[in-house]
Every structure is written in C-alpha cells, then in structure tokens.
C-alpha positions in Angstrom: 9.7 17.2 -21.5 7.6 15.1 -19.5 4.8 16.3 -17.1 2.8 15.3 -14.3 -0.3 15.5 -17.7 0.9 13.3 -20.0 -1.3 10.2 -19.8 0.8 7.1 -18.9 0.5 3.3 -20.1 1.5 1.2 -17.0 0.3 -2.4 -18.2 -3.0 -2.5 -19.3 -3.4 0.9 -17.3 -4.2 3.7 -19.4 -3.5 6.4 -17.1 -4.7 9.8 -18.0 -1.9 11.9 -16.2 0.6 10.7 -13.5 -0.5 11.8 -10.3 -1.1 8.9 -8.4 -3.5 8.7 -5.2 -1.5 6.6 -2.4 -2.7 4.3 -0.4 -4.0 5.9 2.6 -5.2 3.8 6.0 -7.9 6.3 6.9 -9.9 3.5 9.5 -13.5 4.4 8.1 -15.2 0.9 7.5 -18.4 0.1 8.3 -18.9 -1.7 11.4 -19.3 -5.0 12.1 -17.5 -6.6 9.4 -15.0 -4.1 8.0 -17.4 -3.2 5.0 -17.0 -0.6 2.7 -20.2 2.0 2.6 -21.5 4.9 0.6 -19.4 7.3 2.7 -16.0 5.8 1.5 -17.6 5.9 -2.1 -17.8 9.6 -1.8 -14.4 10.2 -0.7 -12.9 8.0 -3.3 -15.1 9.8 -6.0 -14.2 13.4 -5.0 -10.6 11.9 -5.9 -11.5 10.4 -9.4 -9.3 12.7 -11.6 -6.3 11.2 -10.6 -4.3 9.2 -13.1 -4.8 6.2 -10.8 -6.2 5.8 -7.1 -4.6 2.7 -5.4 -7.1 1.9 -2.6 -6.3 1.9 1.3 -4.9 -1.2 2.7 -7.3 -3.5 2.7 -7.0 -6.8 4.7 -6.9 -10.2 3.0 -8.4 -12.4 5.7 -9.1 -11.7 9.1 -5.5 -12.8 10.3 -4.1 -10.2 8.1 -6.3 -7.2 10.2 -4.2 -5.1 12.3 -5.7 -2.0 13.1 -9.2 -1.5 14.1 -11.8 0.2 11.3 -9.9 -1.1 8.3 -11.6 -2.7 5.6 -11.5 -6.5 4.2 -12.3 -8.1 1.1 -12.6 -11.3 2.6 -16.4 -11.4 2.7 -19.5 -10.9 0.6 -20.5 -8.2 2.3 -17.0 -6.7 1.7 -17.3 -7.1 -1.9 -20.4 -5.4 -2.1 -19.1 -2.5 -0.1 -16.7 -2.2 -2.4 -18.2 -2.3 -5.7 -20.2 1.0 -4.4 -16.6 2.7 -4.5 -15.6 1.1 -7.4 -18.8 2.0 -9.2 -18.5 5.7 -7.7 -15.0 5.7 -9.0 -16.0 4.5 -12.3 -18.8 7.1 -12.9 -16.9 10.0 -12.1 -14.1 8.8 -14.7 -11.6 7.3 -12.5 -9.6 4.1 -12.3 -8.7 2.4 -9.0 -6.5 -0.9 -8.0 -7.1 -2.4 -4.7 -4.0 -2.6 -2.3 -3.6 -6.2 -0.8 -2.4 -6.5 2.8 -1.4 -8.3 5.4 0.2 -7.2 8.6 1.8 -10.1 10.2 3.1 -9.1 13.4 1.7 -5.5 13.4 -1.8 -6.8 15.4 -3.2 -7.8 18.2 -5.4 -10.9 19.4 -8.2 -8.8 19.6 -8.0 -8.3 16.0 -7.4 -12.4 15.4 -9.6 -15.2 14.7 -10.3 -17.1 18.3 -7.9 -14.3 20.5 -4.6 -15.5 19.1 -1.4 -14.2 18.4 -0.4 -12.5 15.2 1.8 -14.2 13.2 5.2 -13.2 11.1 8.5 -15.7 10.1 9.8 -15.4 13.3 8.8 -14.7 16.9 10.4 -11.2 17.2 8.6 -8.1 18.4 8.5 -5.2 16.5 10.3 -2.2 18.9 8.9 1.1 19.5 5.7 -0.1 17.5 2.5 0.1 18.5 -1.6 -0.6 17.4 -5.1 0.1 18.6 -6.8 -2.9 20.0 -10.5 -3.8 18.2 -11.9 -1.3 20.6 -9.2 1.3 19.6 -7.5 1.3 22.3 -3.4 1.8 21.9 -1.6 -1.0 22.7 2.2 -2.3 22.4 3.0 -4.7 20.0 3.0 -8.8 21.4 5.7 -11.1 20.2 4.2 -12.7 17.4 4.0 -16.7 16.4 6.5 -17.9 14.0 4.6 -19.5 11.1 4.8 -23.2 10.2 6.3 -23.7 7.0 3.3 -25.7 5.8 0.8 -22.6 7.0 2.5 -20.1 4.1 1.0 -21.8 1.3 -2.8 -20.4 3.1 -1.1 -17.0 2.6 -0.6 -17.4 -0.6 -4.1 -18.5 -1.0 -5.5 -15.9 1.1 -4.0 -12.7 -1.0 -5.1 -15.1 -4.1 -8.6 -15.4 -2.8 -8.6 -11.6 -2.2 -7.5 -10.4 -5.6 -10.4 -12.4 -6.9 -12.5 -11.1 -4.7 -11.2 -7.6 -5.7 -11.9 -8.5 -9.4 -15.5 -9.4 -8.4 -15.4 -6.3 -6.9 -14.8 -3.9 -9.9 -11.6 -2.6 -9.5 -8.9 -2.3 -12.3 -6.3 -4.2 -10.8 -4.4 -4.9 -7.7 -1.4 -3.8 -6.0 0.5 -6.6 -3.3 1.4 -4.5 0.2 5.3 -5.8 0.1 6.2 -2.3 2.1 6.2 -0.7 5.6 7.0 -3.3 7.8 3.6 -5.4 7.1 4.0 -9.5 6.6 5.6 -9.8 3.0 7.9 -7.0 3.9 8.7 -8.9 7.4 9.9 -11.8 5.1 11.6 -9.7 3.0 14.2 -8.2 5.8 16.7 -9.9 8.0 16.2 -8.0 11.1 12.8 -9.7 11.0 13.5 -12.9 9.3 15.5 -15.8 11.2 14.5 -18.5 9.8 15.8 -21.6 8.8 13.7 -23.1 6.5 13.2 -22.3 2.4 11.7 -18.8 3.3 14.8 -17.7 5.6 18.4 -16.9 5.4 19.6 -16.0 1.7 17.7 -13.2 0.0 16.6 -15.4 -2.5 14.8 -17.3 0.5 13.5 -14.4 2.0 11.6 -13.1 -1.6 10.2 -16.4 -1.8 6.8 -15.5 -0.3 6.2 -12.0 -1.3 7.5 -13.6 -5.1 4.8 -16.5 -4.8 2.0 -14.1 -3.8 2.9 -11.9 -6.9 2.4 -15.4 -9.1 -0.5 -16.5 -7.8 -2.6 -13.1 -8.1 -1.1 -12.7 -11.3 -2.4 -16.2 -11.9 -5.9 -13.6 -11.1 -5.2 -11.0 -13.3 -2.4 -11.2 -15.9 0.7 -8.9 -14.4 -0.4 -6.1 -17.1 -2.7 -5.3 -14.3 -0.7 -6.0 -10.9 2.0 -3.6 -8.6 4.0 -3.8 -6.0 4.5 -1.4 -3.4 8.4 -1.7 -1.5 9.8 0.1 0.9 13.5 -0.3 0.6 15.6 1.6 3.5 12.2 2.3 5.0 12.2 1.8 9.3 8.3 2.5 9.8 7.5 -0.9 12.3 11.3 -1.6 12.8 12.0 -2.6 9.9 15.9 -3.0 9.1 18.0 -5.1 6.6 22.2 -5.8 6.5 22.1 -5.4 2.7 19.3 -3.2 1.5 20.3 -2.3 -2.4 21.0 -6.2 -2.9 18.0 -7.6 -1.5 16.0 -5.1 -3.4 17.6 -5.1 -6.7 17.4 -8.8 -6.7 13.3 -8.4 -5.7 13.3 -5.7 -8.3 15.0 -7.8 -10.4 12.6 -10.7 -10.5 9.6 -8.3 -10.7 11.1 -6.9 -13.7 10.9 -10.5 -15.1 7.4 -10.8 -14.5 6.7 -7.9 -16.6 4.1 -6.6 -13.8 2.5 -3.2 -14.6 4.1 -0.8 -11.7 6.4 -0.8 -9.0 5.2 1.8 -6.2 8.7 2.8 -4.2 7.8 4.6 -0.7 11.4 7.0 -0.1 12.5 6.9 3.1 13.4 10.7 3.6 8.9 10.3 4.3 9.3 6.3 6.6 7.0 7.3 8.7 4.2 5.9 7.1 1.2 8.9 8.0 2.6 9.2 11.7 5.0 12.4 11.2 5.2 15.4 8.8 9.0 15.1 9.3 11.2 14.9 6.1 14.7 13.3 6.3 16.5 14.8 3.7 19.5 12.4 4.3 18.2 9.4 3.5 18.6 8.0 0.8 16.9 8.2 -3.0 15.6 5.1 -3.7 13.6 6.2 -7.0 17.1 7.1 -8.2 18.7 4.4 -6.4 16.7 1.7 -7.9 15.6 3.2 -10.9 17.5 1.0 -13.4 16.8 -2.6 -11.4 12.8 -2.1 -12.8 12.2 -2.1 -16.3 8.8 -0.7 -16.3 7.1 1.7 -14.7 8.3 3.3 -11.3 5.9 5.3 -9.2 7.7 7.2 -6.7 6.2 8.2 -3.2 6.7 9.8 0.5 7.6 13.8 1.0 6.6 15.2 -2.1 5.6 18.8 -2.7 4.3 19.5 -6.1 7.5 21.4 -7.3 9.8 18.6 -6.7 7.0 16.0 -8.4 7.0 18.0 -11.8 10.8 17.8 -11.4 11.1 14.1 -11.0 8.5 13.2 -13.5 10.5 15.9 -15.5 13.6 14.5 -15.5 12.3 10.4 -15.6 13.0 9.9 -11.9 9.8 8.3 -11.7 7.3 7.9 -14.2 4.6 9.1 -11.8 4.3 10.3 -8.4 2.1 9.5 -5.8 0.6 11.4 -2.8 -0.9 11.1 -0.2 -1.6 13.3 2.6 -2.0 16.4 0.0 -4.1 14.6 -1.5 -6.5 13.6 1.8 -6.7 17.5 2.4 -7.3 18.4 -1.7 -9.4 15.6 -3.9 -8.8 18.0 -7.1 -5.1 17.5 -6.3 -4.1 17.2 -10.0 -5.7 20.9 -10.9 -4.2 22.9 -8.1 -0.9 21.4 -8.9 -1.3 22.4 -12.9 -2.5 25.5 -11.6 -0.1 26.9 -9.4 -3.3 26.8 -6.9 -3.6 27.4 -3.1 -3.6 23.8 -1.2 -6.1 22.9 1.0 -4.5 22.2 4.8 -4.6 18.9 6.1 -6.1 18.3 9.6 -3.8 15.4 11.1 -6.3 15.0 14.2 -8.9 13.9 11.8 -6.3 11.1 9.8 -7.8 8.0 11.4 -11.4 6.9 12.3 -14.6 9.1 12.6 -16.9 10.6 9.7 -17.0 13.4 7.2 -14.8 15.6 8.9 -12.1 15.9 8.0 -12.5 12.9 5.3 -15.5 13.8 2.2 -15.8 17.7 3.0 -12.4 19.5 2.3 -13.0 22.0 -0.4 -12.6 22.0 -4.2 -11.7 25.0 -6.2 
C-alpha cells in the first residue's frame, strides 16, 4: 500500500515523499518592486521536508499583478530575491517549482502599468469579487479590457520570459497558474470567455492559450519539469463553465500528450481559494472524477485533513496531496502527519501581509 512516504518520480522530480506544499498567496514581498528577501527564504526553508514546495503565485509581468505585496519575477532584482529562497530551500534539502501567474481581470489600475485597466478575453466583470488596491485598500472588481487578438502572443512571451527568469533563479521547475479564476483559467471557461476569434467559442478555442503557454515554457524546461494547476468546477472569482468534465478532460487530455511532469487539481468541496474554512462536501470529486483523463501524475488539493490524504494516496486517488493552510500554521507538516502529532493552529488574521507573525515563527516539534 502506498503512503504519503514513499518518494515519488513526477518527471525529472525525484520527490522524497508526497506531501506537497501548495501554493499559498501570503502578500510578503519586499517593497518597492515585489522582491523576494531573506524573510521569505526563512519561511520557505522551515518548509523544506516536503516532497515538493510549489512557490506562491508569482506574477509574470507587471500586468499580470493583482493584489498588492505579491512577488514578480519580472525583474533582476526579482531574480535575485528569489535565488535567496531557492538557495535556502536547497540547503535545507528541499525542492521547489515556481508558480507562474497571471490574473487578468482580478486587478486594479493601481496595480497596472500607466493606471489602466486589467485585461481578460472579454469585457465582463467578475461578480461578488473583490482586490486590495496598491495601497491595500479593498476595492470591487472594474470591468476589464478585452484583449486584442494580436496582444496574446506577449502573454505567451511574458509567462516564457518568466520561466526563464525562474530558471535563472534556481528553482526546479515551474508550475503554469491555469486555476482559480486567474487569466488562463478566464480563457479556459465560458462564463468568462465570449469571444469570437481563434481563442473563443469551442473548447478547443478556449485551451488555445493556456495550451500555448504550456509549449512555450516547456520550450524553457523540457515538460519533465513543468505542472499545471486547474481548477475544474471551482467558483472562487466567478468562475463557471456549461460543460465542465468536457472542457477539462479534453485540457487534460492534451496535457497528457505533452507528457508534462504533474497536474495539480484544486477540489471544489475547498473553492474558496484561502478566504473560508468552509468544506462543501457536495461538490464534486474531481481527483476521482478526472483521474483517468491524466496519465501521469495527479496531485490532489483543497480540504484535506491528514486522515483522508493517507487514504487517497492509499488508495491512488492522487499520487500526492497538497496542503496548504496546515501547512502555513506547521512547516514540519510531513512529521506530525507520520506521527499521529498535535497540529499547530492557524491564525487566519495573520494570512495576508505583515511580518513574522504569524508567517516564519509557528512552532516545530
């Protein structure tokens, strides 16, 4: 039988066990310029023993910002920041992937180049959603620009440019944000795709661009060391689609294809993407859902508890699992779980922005 510490190949990813560290938005950047620092280093490092850390979202280019405090790798001071973590990471016997993101419509002009609008496939608002301007102050979501069809090959280029940057950078691979309502995932959907043109209408159309952004940072790194992170039936940012299991079982699908070295699945029972502790048992599963449209490995995420990850590991639900806010509140994660240990609370007040509370001094065993 299969447990959560049994090492696990996932491409040229020689994982020693299969707790995986989510990606985590945790707004702690160094400021001005979104650069990575010695403090981020340190929390990253406490978290070394799991099987693989996948970094916090990490902006592309400065269009792709949406949220105040998060970091870039768009810049050379970025990279440097970010070889301190990676370094830190490295020394304490770790292995981490930078998360690629872009947000589309989930920003604000403050957070733009020149004041101006955030962009996404079409000129539809995101309901009931919401950011922090550059200041951090909350603010409703605008209606976003619809993007020219000739502006989506400088997307492409721009998650390109930031997996190199990444490599440069010292991390062992990358993983492409295509989840939680962000701008690949926009594409992706048809309650936030209209349009007309090659990236619109049928769902091969609408996997065009998250499909061409996997190519071209593979073209970077060989797919042995590239993910994906999806978000099927997920509604975090208003996300919706007519025909979720076909759109995603044909993305799946291609990804499969492309032999690319993990797919990371967020369930939906957890869609609320860090805002709510609130589990909705009635949602669908989509690690067991979509477990037989990916042909490699599947790393399952969103409202786990340690009992029911030993169980889907277990039983090859998913060949890992990944956590998130356990594993903000406990960086030896992996040990209490094999123990049967106590698990450190998590302070939700403390989630987004500020210092070391809350962030590099919850206790180890």
């Amino acid at each position: 039988m299969t447990t959560i510490n049994d090492p696990l190949i996932a491409g040229a990813l020689h994982l020693p066990n299969r707790l995986v560290m989510a990606p985590l938005t945790r707004m702690r950047s160094k400021q001005p310029g979104n650069i990575p620092h010695e403090l981020n280093a340190t929390y990253y490092a406490q978290r070394a023993s799991a099987g693989l850390i996948i970094s916090e979202a990490t902006q592309v280019c400065q269009q792709g910002q949406g949220y105040p405090g998060t970091p870039g790798i768009h810049s050379e001071e970025q990279i440097a920041g970010w070889r301190l973590v990676t370094d830190a990471v490295h020394s304490a016997g770790g292995r981490i992937v930078l998360q690629l993101w872009h947000v589309g419509r989930i920003s604000h002009s403050s957070h733009q180049p020149n004041d101006e609008l955030p962009v996404a496939p079409s000129a539809i608002a995101a309901k009931n959603s919401g950011t922090m301007t550059a200041d951090w102050k909350p603010t409703p979501i605008l209606t976003p620009r619809a993007l020219e069809t000739d502006e989506i090959p400088g997307i492409v280029a721009a998650f390109a440019a930031g997996a190199a940057n990444a490599k440069e950078a010292g991390f062992d691979g990358v993983e492409v944000h295509g989840a939680n309502g962000y701008l690949l995932d926009q594409f992706l959907q048809d309650g936030s795709n209209h349009r007309s043109d090659q990236y619109g209408g049928s769902i091969e159309n609408r996997a065009r661009l998250l499909l061409e952004v996997v190519d071209a940072v593979i073209g970077v790194w060989g797919a042995d060391r590239v993910g994906v992170r999806l978000s099927p039936y997920g509604t975090f940012n208003d996300m919706s689609d007519s025909d979720p299991v076909a759109l995603f079982t044909y993305v799946l699908g291609q990804l499969s294809d492309r032999s690319i070295a993990f797919v990371d699945l967020i369930e939906p029972r957890s869609s609320g993407a860090g805002g709510s502790d609130k589990v909705l048992e009635d949602k669908p599963d989509t690690a067991k859902l979509f477990r037989q449209s990916f042909r490699g490995v599947l790393v399952s995420a969103g409202g786990y508890q340690p009992d029911s990850a030993k169980e889907a590991v277990a039983e090859g639900i998913a060949d890992a699992v990944a956590f998130g806010r356990l594993f903000i509140a406990n960086p030896d994660l992996l040990r209490r779980i094999s123990e049967n240990a106590p698990l450190n609370r998590y302070d939700r007040a403390t989630f987004y922005g500020g210092g070391e509370k809350g962030y590099t001094d919850y206790p180890s065993l």
